[in-house]
C-alpha positions in Angstrom: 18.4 -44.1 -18.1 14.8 -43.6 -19.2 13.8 -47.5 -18.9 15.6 -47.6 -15.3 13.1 -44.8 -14.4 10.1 -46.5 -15.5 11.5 -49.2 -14.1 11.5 -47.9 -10.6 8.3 -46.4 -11.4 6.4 -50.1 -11.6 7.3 -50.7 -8.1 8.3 -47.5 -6.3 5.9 -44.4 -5.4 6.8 -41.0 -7.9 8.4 -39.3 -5.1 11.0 -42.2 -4.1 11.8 -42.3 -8.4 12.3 -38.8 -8.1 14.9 -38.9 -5.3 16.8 -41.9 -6.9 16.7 -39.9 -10.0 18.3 -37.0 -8.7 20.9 -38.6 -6.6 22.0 -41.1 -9.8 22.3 -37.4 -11.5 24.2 -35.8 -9.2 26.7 -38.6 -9.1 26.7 -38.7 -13.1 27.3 -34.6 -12.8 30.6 -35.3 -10.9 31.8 -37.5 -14.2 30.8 -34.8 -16.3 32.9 -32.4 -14.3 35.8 -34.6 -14.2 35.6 -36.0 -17.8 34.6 -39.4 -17.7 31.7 -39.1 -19.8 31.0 -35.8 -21.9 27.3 -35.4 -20.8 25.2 -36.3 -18.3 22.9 -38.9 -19.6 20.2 -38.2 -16.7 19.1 -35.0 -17.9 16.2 -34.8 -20.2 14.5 -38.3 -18.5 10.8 -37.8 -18.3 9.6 -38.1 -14.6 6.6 -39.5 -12.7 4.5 -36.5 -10.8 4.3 -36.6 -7.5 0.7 -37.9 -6.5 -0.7 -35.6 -4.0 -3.4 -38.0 -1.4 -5.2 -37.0 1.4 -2.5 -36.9 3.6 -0.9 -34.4 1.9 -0.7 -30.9 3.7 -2.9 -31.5 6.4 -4.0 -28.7 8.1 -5.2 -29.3 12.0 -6.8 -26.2 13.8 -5.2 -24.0 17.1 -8.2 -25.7 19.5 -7.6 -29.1 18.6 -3.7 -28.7 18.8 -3.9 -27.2 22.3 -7.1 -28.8 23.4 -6.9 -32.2 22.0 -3.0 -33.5 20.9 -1.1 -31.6 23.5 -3.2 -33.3 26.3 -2.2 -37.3 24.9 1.7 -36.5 24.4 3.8 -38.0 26.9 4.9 -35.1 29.5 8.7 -35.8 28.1 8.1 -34.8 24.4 5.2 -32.4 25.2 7.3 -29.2 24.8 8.8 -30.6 21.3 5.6 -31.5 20.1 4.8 -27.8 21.0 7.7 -26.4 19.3 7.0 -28.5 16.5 3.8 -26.2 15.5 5.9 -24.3 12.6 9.6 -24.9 14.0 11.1 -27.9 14.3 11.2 -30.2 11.1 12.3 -33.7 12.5 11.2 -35.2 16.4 15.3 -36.6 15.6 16.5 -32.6 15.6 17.3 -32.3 19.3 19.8 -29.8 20.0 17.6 -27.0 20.1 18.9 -24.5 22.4 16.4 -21.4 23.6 18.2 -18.1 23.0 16.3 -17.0 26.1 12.8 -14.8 26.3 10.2 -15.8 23.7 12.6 -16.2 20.9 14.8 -19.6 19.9 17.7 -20.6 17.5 17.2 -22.8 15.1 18.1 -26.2 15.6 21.5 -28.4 14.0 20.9 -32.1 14.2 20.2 -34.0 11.0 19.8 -37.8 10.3 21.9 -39.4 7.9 22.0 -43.0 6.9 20.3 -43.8 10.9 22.5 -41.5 12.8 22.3 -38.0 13.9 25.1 -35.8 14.0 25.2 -31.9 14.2 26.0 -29.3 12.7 26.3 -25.8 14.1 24.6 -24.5 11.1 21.4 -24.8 9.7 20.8 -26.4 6.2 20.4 -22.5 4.1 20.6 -19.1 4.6 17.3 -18.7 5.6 17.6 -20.9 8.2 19.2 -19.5 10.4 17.0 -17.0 12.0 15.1 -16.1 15.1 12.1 -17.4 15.5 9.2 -15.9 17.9 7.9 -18.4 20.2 4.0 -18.1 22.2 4.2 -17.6 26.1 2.4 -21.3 26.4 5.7 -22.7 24.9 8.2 -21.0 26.0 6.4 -22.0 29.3 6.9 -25.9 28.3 10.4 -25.1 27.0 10.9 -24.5 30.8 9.2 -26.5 32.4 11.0 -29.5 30.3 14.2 -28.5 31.0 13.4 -28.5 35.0 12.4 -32.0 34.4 15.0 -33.2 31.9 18.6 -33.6 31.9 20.2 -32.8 29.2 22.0 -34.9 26.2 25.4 -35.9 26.6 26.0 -33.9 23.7 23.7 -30.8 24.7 20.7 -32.1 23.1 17.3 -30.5 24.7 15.3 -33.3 23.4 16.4 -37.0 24.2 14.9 -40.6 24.2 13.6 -42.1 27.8 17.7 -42.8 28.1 19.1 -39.9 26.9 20.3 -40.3 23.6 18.9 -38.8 19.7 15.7 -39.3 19.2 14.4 -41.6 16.0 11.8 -40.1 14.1 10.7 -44.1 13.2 10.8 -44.4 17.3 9.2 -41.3 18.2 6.1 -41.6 15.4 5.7 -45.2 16.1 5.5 -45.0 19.7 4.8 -41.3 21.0 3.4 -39.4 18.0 0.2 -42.2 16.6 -0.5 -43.6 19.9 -1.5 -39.7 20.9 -3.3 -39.5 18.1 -5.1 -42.5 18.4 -5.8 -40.9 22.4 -7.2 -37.7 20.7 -9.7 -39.3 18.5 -8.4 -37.9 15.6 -6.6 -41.4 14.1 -9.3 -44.3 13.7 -11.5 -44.9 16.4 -11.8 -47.1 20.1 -15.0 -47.3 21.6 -16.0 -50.5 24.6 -18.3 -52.3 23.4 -18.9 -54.1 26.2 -17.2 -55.1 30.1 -14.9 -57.2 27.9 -14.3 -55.7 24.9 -13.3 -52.8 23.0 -13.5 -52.5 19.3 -10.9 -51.0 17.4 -12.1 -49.1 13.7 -9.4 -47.7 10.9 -9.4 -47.1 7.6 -6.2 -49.6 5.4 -4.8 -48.4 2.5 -7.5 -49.0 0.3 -9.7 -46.6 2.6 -11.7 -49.6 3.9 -12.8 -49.7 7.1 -11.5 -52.2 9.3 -12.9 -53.5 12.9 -11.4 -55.8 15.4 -12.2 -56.9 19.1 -9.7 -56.7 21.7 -9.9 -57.5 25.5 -9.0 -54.3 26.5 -8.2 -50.3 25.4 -4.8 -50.6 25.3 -4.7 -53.5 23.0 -7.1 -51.5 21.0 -5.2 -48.0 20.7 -2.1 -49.7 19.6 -3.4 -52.1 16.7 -5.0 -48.8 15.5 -1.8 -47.0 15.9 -0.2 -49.5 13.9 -2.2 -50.4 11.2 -4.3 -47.1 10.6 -3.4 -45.6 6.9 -3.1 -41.6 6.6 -3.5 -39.6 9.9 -1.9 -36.0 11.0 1.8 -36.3 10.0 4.2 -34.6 12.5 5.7 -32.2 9.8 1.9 -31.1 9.4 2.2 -29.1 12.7 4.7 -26.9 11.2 2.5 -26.7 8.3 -0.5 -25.9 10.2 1.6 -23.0 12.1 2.0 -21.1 8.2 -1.6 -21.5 7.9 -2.3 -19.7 10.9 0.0 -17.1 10.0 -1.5 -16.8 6.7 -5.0 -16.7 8.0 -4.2 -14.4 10.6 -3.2 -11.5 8.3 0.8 -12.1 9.0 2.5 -10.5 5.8 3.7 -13.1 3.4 7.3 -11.5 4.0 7.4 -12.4 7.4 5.5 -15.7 6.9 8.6 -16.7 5.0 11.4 -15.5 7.0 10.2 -17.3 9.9 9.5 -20.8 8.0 13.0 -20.6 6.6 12.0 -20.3 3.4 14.7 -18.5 1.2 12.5 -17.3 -1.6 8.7 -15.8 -0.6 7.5 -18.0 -3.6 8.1 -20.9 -2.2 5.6 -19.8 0.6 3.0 -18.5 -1.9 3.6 -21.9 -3.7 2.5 -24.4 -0.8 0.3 -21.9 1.0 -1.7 -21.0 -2.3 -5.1 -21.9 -0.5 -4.8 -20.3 2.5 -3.9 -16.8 0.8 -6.7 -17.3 -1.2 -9.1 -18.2 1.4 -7.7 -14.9 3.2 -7.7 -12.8 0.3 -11.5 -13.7 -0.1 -12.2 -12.8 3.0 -10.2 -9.1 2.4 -12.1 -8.5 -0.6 -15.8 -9.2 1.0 -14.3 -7.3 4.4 -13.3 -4.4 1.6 -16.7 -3.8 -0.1 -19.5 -4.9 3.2 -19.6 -0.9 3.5 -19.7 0.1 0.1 -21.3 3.6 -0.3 -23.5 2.5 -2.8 -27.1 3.1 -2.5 -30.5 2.2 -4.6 -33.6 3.3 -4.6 -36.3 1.4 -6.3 -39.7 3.5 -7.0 -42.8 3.3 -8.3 -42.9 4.6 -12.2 -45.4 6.0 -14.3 -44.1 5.3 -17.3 -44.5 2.2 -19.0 -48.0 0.5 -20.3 -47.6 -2.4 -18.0 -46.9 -0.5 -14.7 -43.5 -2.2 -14.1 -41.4 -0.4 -11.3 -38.5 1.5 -12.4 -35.1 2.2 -10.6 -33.2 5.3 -10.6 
């Protein structure tokens, strides 16, 4: 079992070893349990750590979110790419149902295998909560379903001909080409009448430059072969930072992420309660009474000043 993981581990990233791993051992668990084998001959294999890169966690500010992504998303997905600030975890969950007011459910469709089916329940506990939505989405929310008609199934959120949405289809051809439109994945400037030059960085973080006859061309080779760039789960991500930074109490932070233990908050938010609690501390002593008073002394050969 431990040359099959370094096996894997020649070829495959640490996080896809990690998932093969635990599937094999949770299909190896079931033999345990029904006698086939007496242990489980997964457990104790040494794993490959997860490397963290630069697109790891990103973390995209409240201006450029509302000023600068919202703008570029197709009107259609606009109101999911809203909810999606801290709420939604897959662009392929669409039966999200408003409970009505600034509050919504949580939502019940999952992908397996490349289909989605629901589920009236969420996948823990925690997940099933209420979650407080800002009058600027609830205000989408609305407005989309004015515009669109519903799933045949219910879903809020369809494709252009009313079926699940893919999240390969959706971040391939809504999610990077707004990106691209915001400026904040690679770059399109016209050179010329003729020509626009498209810039990215490939997975070597080299940059890259073509000439294309027009914008379009452009946007959409730079949607394609551009390397990083703001992931769609990094909105909900974003949406705990702002909590964090705001002063929201790490109880609450947690309860409305749908995380079932606060540490698991603490654990992938570490930086921005540190950041915060920095700020807390400096807020906490700017006044303190503490005063000095530097005189003259006497004392002393070499006339040096002396403090009391």
């Amino acid at each position: 079992m431990q040359q099959w993981v370094s096996g894997l581990g020649v070829t495959l990233a640490p996080a896809t070893v990690r998932e093969c791993h635990r599937l094999t051992r949770a299909v190896l668990a079931l033999a345990v349990r029904d006698r086939i084998i007496a242990e489980n001959p997964a457990d104790g294999v040494r794993l490959p750590k997860r490397r963290r890169t630069d697109a790891d966690e990103q973390v995209i500010t409240r201006e450029a979110f509302a000023g600068s992504i919202l703008p570029e998303v197709p009107e259609r997905y606009r109101a999911l790419v809203a909810l999606a600030g801290g709420r939604v975890h897959r662009p392929d969950v669409g039966r999200y149902r408003p409970g009505g007011g600034d509050r919504a459910g949580e939502p019940g469709g999952y992908r397996v295998a490349g289909n989605v089916t629901f589920k009236p329940y969420p996948k823990s506990r925690a997940g099933r909560r209420i979650v407080p939505l800002p009058p600027f989405v609830v205000e989408l929310l609305r407005k989309h379903r004015e515009l669109i008609e519903p799933g045949l199934s219910g879903e809020v959120f369809t494709n252009e001909v009313g079926g699940p949405m893919r999240r390969t289809v959706f971040r391939a051809w809504i999610w990077r080409p707004a990106l691209v439109r915001a400026g904040l994945l690679g770059k399109v400037v016209q050179v010329d009448r003729k020509v626009w030059r498209a810039t990215w960085l490939d997975r070597d973080r080299c940059e890259v430059t073509e000439d294309f006859p027009n914008r379009r061309a452009a946007r959409a080779r730079v949607s394609c072969m551009a390397q990083s760039g703001l992931r769609f789960h990094d909105l909900r991500h974003s949406y705990a930072t702002w909590l964090v930074s705001d002063g929201v109490p790490l109880n609450d932070v947690a309860r409305v992420m749908g995380h079932e233990q606060i540490s698991t908050t603490l654990d992938r938010y570490t930086h921005a309660f540190e950041q915060r609690g920095a700020e807390r501390v400096r807020d906490a002593v700017a006044d303190f009474p503490l005063t000095t008073e530097v005189e003259d002394s006497a004392e002393g050969d070499d006339g040096a000043a002396g403090a009391r």
